[in-house]
VOGU-3710 file (C-alpha; in Angstrom, 3 decimals, decimal comma):
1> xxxxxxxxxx> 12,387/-17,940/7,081  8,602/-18,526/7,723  9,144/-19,088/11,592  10,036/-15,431/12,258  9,224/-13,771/9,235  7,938/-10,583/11,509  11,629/-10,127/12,839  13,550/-10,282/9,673  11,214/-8,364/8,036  11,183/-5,286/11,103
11> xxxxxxxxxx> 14,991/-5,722/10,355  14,654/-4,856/6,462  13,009/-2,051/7,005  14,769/-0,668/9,807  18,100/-1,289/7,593  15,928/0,454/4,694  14,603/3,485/7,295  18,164/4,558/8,199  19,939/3,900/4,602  16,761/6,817/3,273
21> xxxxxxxxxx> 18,491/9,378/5,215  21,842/8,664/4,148  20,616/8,587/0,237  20,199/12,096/-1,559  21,963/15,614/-1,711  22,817/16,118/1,790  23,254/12,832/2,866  23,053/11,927/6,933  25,053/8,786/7,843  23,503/5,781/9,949
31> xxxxxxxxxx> 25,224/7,121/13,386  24,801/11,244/12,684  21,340/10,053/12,114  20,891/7,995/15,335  22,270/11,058/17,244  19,997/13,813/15,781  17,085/11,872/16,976  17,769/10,881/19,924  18,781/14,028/20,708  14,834/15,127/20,864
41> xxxxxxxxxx> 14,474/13,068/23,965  18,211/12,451/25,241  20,696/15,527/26,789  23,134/14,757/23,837  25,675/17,343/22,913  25,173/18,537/19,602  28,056/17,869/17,085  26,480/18,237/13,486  25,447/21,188/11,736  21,817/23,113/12,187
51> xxxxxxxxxx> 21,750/21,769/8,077  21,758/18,600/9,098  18,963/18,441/11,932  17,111/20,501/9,235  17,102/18,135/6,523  16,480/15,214/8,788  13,348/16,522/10,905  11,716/19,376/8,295  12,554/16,879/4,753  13,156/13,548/5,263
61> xxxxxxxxxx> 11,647/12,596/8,301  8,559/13,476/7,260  8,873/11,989/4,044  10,323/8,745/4,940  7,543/8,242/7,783  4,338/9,384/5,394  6,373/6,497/2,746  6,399/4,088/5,298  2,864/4,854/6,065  1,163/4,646/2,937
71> xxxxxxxxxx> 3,299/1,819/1,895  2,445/-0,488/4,860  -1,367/0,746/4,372  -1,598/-0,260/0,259  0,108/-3,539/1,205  -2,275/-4,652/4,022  -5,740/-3,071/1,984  -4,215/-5,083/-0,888  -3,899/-8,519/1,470  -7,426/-7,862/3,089
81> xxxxxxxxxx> -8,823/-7,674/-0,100  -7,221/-10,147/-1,552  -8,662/-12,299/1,400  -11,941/-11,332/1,584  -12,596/-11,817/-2,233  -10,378/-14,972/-2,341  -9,131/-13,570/-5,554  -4,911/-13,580/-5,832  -5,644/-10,863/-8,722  -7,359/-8,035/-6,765
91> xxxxxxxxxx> -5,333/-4,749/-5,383  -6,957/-2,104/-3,000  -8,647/-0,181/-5,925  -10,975/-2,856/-6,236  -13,817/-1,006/-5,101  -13,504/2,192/-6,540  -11,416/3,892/-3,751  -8,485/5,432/-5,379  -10,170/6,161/-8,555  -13,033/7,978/-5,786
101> xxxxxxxxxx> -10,418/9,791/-4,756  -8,612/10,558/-7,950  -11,384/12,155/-8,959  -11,697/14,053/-5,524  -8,222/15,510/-6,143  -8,690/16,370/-9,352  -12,137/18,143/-8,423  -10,316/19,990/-5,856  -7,361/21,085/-8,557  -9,822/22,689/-10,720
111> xxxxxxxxxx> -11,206/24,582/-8,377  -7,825/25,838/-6,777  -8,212/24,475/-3,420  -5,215/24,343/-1,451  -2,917/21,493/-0,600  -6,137/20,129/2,455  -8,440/21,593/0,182  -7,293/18,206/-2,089  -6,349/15,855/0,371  -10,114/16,782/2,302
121> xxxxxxxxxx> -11,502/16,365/-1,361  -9,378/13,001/-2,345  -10,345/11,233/0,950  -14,304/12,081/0,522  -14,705/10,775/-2,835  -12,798/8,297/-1,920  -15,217/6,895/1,051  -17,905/7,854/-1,064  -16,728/5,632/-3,839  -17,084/2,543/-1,771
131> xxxxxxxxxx> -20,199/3,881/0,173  -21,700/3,745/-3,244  -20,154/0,468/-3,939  -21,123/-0,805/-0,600  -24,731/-0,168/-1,352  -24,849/-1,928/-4,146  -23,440/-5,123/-3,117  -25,245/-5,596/-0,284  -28,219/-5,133/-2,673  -26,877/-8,670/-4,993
141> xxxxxxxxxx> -29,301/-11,202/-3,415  -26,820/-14,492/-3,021  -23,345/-13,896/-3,698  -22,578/-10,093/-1,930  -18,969/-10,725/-3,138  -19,822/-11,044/-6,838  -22,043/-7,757/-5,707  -18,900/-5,743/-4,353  -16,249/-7,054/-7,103  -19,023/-6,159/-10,046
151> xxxxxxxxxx> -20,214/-2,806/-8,086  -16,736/-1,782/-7,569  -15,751/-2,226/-11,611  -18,975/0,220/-12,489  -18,363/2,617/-9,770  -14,592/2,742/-10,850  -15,696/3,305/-14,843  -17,968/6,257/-13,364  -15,140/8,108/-11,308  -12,858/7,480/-13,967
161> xxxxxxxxxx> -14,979/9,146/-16,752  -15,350/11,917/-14,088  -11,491/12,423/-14,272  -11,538/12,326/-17,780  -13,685/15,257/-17,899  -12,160/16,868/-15,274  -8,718/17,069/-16,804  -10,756/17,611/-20,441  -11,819/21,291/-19,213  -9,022/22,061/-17,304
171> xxxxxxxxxx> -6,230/24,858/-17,718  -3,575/23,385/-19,967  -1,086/25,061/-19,061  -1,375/25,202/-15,403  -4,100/22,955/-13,904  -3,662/20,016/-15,976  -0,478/19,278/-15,441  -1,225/19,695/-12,032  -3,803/16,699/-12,308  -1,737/14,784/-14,087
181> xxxxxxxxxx> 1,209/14,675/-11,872  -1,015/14,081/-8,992  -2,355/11,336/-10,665  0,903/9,573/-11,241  1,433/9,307/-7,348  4,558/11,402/-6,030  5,554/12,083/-2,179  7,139/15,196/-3,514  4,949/17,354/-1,385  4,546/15,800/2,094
191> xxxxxxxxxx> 5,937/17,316/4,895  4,561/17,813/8,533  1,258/19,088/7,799  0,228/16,070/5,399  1,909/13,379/7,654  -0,461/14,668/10,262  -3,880/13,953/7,848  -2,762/10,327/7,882  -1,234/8,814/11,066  -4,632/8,082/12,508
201> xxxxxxxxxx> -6,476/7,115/9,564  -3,838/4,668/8,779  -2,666/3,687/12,422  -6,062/2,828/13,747  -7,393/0,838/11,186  -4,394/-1,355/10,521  -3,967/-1,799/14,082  -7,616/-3,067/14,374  -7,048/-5,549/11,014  -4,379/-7,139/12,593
211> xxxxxxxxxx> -5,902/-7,590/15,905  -8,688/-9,242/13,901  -6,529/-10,795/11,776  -7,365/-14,861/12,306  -11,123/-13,655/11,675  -11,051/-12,153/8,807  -8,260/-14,658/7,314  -11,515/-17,579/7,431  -13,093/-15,482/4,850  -11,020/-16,351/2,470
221> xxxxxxxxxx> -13,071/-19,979/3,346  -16,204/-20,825/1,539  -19,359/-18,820/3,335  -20,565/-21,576/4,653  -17,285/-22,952/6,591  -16,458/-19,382/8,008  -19,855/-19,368/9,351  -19,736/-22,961/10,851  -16,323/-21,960/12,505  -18,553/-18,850/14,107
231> xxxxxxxxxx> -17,509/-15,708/12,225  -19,959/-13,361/11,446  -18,705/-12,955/7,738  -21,110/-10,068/7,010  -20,050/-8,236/9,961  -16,705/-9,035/9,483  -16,558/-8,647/5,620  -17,960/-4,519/6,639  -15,149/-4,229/8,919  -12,621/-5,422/6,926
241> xxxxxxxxxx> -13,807/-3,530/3,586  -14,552/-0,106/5,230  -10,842/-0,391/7,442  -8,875/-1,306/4,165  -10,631/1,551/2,558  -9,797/3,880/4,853  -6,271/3,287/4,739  -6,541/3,242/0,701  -8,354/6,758/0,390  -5,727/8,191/3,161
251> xxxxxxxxxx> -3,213/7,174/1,365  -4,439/8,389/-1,908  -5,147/11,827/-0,594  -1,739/12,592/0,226  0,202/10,624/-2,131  -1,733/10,341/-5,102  -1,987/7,271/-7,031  0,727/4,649/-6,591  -0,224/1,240/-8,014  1,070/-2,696/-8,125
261> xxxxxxxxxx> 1,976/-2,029/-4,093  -1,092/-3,339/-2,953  -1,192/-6,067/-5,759  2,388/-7,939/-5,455  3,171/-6,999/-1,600  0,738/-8,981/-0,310  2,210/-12,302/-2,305  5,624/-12,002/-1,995  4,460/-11,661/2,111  2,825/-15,156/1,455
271> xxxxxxxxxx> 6,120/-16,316/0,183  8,037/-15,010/2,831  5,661/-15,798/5,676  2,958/-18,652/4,694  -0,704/-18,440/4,541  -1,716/-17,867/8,202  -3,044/-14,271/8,148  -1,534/-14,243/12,021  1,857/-13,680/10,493  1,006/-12,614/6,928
281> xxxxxxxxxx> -0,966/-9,418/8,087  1,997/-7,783/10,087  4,711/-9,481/7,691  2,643/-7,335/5,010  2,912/-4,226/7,266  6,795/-3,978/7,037  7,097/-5,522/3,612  4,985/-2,421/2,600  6,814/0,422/4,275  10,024/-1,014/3,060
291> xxxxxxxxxx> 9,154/-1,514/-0,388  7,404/1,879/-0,699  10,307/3,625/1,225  13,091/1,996/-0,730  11,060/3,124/-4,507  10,640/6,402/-2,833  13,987/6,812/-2,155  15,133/5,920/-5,822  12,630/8,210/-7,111  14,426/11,323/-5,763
301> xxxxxxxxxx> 17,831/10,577/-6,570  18,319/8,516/-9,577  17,572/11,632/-11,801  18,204/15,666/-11,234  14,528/16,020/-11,706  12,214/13,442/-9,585  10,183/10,730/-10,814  6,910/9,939/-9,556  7,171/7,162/-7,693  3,771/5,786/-9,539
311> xxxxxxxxxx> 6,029/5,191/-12,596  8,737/3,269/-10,723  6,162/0,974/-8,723  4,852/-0,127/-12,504  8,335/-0,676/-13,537  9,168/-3,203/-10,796  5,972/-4,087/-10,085  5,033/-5,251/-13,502  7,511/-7,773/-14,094  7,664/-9,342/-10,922
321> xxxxxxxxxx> 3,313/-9,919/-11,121  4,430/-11,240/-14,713  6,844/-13,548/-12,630  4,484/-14,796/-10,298  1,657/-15,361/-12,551  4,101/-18,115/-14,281  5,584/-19,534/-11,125  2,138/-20,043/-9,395  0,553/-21,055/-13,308  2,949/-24,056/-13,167
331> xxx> 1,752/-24,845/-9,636  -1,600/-24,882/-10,756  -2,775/-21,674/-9,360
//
């Protein structure tokens, strides 16, 4: 499995990508499907209903792509930063990000901005989160990753009293609710318009992680051994930190808060794919997208009413940490 890890894994997802459409009230089957898009860029007669191009290019396309997106962003932020603080136990809110942002969104509810209005909102506080983080770290004289993890817990607290209050003085009968669903994480809302906001925020910086990929995986070495193999760790540490963090606060701005992605992805893609960051960085990619696209697509049809996918990620995320924690505890983790 761990020689081509990359091409069974683009094979899950594609299997997951096409089974999405073919999942929910007006289902579109795998060849219907195929058809409809191709028919964008191929002279293909059409043979299915104006319902059915409808659903797949104004509803699920856009969903499905924007699930795929943030999924394969929280699982790479989660791997980078799992690598860079050589910590198994850290997930891409480590430095304040999606709280940042959490708060930004819930700013922006308050004050009845519209649906960029919170996403502009949720991305700002987001960078400015870790700008503030940033700052402080690099002002820890010795160990700057003690500096970021420590900064990052403080900064968190902060943006997470801010919420508090937030939601404390808000309409309860319209506004908080509002805030609180948001909060949960739900792709409810995403069409066109949001998948726009993300592709480049995401795109570019995970396509400039994995290029970098062998670098930044010898900072999960000891300072002193990345150096002597000639990486720049403080350079590289910057890059790393403000691409993952980008990605995170994208994410977040559209999609809310969806935890445990960025926390288990990355080590079941060690289990599938090994340690060298090479393989594990893409492997992480797909694992993502498919994980985040499968949960999204349960949390729309197992119940008449949808279920943010936040809730579902904790209910299979959970258990399976819970699960690893004991199977690496026996290996001496």
């Amino acid at each position: 499995m761990k020689r081509h890890p990359i091409l069974l894994l683009a094979a899950v997802y594609i299997a997951v990508f096409i089974l999405s459409f073919s999942i929910g009230r007006f289902p579109v089957g795998p060849a219907e499907l195929l058809k409809i898009l191709a028919s964008r860029i191929l002279p293909i007669g059409m043979d299915w209903t104006p319902q059915a191009e409808s659903v797949v290019f104004s509803i699920r396309l856009p969903r499905i792509a924007a699930s795929s997106l943030i999924g394969a962003a929280l699982a790479l932020s989660g791997l980078v930063f799992q690598t860079i603080f050589r910590n198994p136990l850290v997930s891409p809110d480590v430095l304040g990000t999606s709280t940042g942002a959490g708060f930004g969104a819930s700013l922006a509810l308050l004050l009845g901005l519209g649906s960029i209005g919170i996403s502009a909102s949720a991305f700002i506080m987001g960078l400015l989160a870790v700008g503030i983080v940033w700052m402080i770290g690099t002002r820890v004289r010795g160990n700057q990753v003690l500096g970021l993890v420590l900064g990052g817990i403080m900064v968190g607290s902060v943006f997470q009293s801010a919420t508090s209050f937030v939601k404390l003085v808000a309409d309860t009968d319209d506004t908080l609710p509002a805030i609180t669903y948001f909060l949960m994480g739900s792709l409810a809302g995403v069409g066109t318009e949001e998948l726009g906001l993300i592709i480049l925020p995401i795109a570019l910086p995970a396509a400039m992680l994995v290029m970098l990929s062998w670098r930044i995986g010898l900072l999960s070495l000891t300072e002193e051994e990345a150096l002597s193999l000639g990486v720049n760790t403080r350079l590289m540490r910057a890059i790393a930190v403000t691409a993952a963090s980008l990605m995170t606060a994208s994410s977040v701005a559209v999609s809310g808060i969806i935890g445990w992605v960025g926390l288990v992805i990355p080590h079941i893609t060690r289990m599938i794919a090994g340690s060298d960051a090479a393989r594990t960085f893409p492997s992480s990619l797909l694992l993502g997208a498919a994980f985040l696209t499968a949960v999204d697509t349960l949390s729309r049809t197992l119940t008449t009413s949808e279920i943010p996918i936040g809730i579902l990620t904790s209910f299979i995320g959970a258990p399976f940490f819970l699960y690893l924690i004991i199977r690496e505890g026996r290996r001496g983790w």
